[in-house]
C-alpha atoms as one frame of an Amber mdcrd trajectory, in Angstrom:
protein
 -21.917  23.324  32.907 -20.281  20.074  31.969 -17.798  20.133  29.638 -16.946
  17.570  27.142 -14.340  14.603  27.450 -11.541  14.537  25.295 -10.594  10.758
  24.652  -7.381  10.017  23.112  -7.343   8.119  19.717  -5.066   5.169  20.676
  -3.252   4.374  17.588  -2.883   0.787  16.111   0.192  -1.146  15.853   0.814
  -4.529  14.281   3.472  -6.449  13.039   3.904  -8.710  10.201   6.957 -10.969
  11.880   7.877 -11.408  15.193  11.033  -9.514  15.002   9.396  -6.581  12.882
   9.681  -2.945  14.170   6.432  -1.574  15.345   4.522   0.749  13.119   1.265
   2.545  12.281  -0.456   0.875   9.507  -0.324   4.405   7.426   3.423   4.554
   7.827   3.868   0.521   6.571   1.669   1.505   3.333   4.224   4.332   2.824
   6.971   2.030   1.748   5.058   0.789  -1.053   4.563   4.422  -2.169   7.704
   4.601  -2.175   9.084   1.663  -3.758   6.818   3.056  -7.072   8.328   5.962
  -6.787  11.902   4.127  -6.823  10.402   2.931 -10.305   9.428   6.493 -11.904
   5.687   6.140 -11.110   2.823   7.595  -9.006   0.671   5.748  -6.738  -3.188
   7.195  -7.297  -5.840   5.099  -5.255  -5.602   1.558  -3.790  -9.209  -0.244
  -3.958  -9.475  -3.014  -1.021 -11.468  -6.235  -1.846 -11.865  -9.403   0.096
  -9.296 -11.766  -0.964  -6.424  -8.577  -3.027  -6.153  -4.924  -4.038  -6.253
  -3.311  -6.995  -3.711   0.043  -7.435  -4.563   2.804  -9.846  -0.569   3.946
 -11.139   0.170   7.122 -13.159   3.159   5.626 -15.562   4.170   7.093 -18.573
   1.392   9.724 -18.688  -1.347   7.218 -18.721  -3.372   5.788 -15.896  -3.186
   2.159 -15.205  -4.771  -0.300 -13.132  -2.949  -3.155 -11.467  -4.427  -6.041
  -9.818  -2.313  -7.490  -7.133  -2.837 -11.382  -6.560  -2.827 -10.778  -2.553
  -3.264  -8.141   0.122   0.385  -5.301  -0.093   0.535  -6.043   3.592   0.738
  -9.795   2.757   3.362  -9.174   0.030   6.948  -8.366   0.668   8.267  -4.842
  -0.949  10.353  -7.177  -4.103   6.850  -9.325  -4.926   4.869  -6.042  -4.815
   7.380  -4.662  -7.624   7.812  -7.548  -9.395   3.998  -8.001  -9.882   3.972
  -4.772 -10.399   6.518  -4.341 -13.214   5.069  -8.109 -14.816   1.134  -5.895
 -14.984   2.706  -2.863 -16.707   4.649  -5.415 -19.217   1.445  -7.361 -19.770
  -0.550  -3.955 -20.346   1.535  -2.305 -22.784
């Protein structure tokens, strides 16, 4: 009886510059978890579309949605805040 192969999941790693530390994509999406959480709120869901992403935010007990102009991985961690920050001050 044959038994089954195991293959090994390679896991993908990019960089953004040439002098960037590698890392997994899932670990690179972490620090823009965590830069919300640096501004007292709680990263939900991120919807993908072609051309930016939308993030759902828990922030002041109330769910928002923020459109980002670009791609997080195409935004560096201060532009993701800032147009974060500029959304919530628009929305309120």
């Amino acid at each position: 009886m044959l038994k089954p192969r195991k293959f090994l999941k390679r896991r993908r790693l990019a960089t953004r510059f040439p002098g960037e530390m590698l890392m997994p994509s899932g670990q690179r999406m972490t620090v823009y978890k965590k830069a919300l959480e640096e501004l007292k709120l709680r990263q939900l869901d991120v919807y993908r579309f072609k051309d930016h992403d939308e993030v759902r935010i828990l922030a002041n007990n109330r769910v928002v949605l923020v459109k980002l102009p670009k791609h997080r991985e195409e935004m560096t961690v201060e532009e993701f805040k800032s147009a974060i920050l500029s959304a919530l001050k628009q929305q309120k």
